[in-house]
N, C-alpha and C positions, 0 to 999 in steps of 0.2 A: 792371336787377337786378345787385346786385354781384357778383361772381364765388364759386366757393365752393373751399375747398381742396381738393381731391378727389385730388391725386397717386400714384399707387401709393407702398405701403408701399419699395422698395427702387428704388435705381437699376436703370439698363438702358433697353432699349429701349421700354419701356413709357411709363415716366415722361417719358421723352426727347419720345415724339411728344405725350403729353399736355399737357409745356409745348408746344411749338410749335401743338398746334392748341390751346390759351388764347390764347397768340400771336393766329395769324387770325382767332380769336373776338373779338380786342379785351380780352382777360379781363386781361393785362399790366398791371399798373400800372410807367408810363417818364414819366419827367418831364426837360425840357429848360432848362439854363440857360448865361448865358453864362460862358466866360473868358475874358480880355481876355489876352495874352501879347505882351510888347514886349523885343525886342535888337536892338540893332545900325542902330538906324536904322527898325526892320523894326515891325510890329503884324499879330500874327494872330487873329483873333479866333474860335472855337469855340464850341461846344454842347455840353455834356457834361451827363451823366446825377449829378444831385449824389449821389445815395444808388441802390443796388443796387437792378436792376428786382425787380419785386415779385408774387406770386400770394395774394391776399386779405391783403395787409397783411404776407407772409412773403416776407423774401428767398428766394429760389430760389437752386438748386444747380446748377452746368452743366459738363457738361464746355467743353473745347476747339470741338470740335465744332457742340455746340448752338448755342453762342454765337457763334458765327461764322454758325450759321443765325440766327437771330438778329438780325445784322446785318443781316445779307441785307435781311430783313423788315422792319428798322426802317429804313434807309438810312443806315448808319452801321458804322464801324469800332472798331474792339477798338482801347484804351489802346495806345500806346507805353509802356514805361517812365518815358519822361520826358514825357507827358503824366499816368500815374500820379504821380509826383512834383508835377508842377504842382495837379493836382487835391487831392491831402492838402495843400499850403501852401494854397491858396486856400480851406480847411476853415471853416466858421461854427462849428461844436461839434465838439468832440474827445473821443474814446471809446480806450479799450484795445482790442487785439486780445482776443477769449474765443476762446481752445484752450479744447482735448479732445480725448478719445483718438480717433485715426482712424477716422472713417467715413462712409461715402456713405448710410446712411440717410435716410428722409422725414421720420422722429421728429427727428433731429438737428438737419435745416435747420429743421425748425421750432424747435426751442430754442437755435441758433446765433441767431435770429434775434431770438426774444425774449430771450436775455442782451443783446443790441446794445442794442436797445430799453429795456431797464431799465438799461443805461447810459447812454445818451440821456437818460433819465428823471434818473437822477442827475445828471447834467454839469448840467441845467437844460434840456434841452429845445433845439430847432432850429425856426427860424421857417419855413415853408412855402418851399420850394425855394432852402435855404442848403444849403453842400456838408458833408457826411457825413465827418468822418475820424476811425478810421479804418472803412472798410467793407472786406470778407473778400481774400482775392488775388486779382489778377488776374490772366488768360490775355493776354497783349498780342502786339503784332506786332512787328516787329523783323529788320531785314536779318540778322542772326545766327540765323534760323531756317534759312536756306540751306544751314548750316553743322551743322546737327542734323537728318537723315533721317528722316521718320515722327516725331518729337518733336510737342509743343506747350509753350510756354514760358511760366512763371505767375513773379508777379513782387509784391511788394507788403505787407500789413499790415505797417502802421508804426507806429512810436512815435515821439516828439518828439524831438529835438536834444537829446543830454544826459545822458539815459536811459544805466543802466547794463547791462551783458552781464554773465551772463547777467541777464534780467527776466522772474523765476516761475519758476527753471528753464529759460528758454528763451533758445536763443543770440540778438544780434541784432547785425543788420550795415549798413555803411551803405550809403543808398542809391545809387540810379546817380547822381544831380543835385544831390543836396541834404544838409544839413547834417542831415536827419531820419534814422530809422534804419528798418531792417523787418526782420519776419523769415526772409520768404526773399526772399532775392539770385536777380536774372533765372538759373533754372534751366530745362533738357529730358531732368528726368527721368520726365516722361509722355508718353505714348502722347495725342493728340487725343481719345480714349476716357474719359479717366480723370478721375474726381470724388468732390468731397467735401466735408465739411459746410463746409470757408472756401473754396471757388471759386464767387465769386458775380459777377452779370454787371452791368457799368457800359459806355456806350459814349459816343463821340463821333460826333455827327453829321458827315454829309459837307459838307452847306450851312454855307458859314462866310464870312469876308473875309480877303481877306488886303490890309494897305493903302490898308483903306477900300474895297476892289470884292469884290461879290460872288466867290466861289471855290467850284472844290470839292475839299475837302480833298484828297482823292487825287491831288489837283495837286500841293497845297502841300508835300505828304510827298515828294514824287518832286523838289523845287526843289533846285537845289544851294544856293539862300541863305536861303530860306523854310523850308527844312526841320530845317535849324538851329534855330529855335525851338521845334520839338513831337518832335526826333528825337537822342537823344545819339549816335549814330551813321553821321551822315550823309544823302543821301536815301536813303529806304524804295525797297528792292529787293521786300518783302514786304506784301502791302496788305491777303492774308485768310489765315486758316490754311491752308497749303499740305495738299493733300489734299483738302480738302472742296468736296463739288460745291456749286454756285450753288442754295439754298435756295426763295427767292421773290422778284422784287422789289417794291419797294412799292406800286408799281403794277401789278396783277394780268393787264391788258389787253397789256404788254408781254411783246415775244417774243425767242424765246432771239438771232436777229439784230441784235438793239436794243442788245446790251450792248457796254461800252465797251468798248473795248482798251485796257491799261495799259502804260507801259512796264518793267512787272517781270514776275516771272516766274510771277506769277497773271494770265494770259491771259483779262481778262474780267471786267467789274465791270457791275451794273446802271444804268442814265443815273442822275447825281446827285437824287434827290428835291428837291423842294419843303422849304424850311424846314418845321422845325416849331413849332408853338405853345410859346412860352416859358411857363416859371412864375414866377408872381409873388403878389405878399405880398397882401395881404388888402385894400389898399388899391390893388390895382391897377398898383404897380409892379413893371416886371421888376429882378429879381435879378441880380448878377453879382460878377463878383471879377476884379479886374486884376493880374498879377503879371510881374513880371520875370523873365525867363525863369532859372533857375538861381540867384534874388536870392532874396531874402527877398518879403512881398506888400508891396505899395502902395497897394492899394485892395480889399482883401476888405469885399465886402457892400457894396461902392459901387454904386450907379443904372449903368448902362454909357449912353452918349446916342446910343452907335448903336440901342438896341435900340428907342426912340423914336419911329425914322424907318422899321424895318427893312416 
């Protein structure tokens, strides 16, 4: 039976536990596809969520926090910046950011999410698990959270190369990677607590390749050479929102002993999950999008021929 919207009217604690046990209910709708990312010699390949998870067909609203739970439960990690960046270039259909006036309401996310959608509708539509740009800001990770105490850092709604400041009234800057632009520049000026109607949640999965072999990400982000391509930063010192305790892992049967140890200074990650089920087009093939790390795309909406064999 489909899930039904039922959110409390207002954020807080209420709403908070109610996505997460939709979460363990299965009620989430999260969809996986590939990105293929090549420098230097180097190919990493990821999973990333093309368009923002969803409660009966509505983007959800999260903070820092949830979504870091979140992860937990799906087996996956929060956007870098410069895998945000990669994700909007590897884009199938392209939408404006819709502002409004600040709020973390229930009414909002749900009409943040139907103005998306009626741009969608106008752009001409997105074929079944092509990537979403743009979709609301991101919460991501980033060694420079070390450097903001009790913060959480949100980063992202873009607009295209070109685009003038302000656009609507509203300042825009460019991004960490790319020639595109957003409106907010990697900031901590939130508390892990703090949401609103454009903090909506997109993740990468940990199961990935890096060079053709199996990986898992958590690896890749911590490589001093590997890292390079999904990190404008260097290797990831930070791998979950600092602060937030170990949610669930995806596997329920595992015990708090099981988990990994990182070399950063989140002390503890759940064993890499099991890929997940890719999405693909109607005819059965998987999706995906190739790009050059920092480059323009090369292959948006290209077949990937690892996914084939995966």
């Amino acid at each position: 039976m489909p899930a039904t919207f039922d959110l409390p009217a207002q954020s807080g604690t209420a709403r908070d536990q109610a996505i997460l046990t939709h979460a363990t209910s299965g009620d989430l709708e999260i969809a996986w596809v590939p990105l293929v990312v090549m420098a230097s010699g180097h190919t990493v390949e990821i999973l990333v969520t093309p368009d923002a998870v969803k409660l009966a067909s509505v983007r959800i609203n999260v903070s820092a926090t949830v979504q870091q739970q979140l992860a937990d439960y799906f087996g996956a990690l929060l956007f870098t910046p410069k895998v945000a960046d990669l994700h909007y270039l590897a884009r199938a259909a392209t939408i404006p950011p819709q502002p409004m006036p600040i709020t973390s309401s229930t009414a909002a996310m749900q009409q943040e999410s139907q103005k998306m959608d009626s741009a969608l509708a106008a752009a001409g539509g997105i074929e079944s698990g092509g990537i979403l740009g743009t979709v609301g800001k991101h919460w991501v990770i980033d060694s420079a959270l070390t450097q903001h105490s009790d913060k959480a850092e949100n980063y992202g709604w873009y607009m295209p190369a070109g685009t003038k400041s302000p656009w609507n009234g509203v300042a825009i800057y460019p991004s960490v990677t790319t020639k595109a632009l957003v409106i907010q520049q990697p900031s901590w000026a939130h508390d892990p607590s703090h949401v609103d109607y454009s903090q909506q949640a997109c993740f990468m999965h940990r199961s990935c390749k890096a060079d053709g072999q199996p990986a898992d990400l958590a690896n890749v982000l911590q490589d001093p050479t590997l890292s390079a391509l999904l990190s404008h930063n260097g290797p990831l010192t930070v791998l979950r929102q600092p602060g937030v305790a170990l949610f669930s892992c995806p596997s329920p049967t595992l015990s708090q002993s099981s988990l990994v140890e990182t070399r950063t200074s989140n002390s503890g990650l759940c064993p890499m999950p099991p890929a997940p089920a890719i999405a693909t087009t109607s005819s059965g093939v998987g999706l995906g999008a190739a790009v050059a790390a920092g480059a323009a795309i090369v292959g948006a909406g290209a077949t990937v021929a690892w996914l084939l064999t995966r």
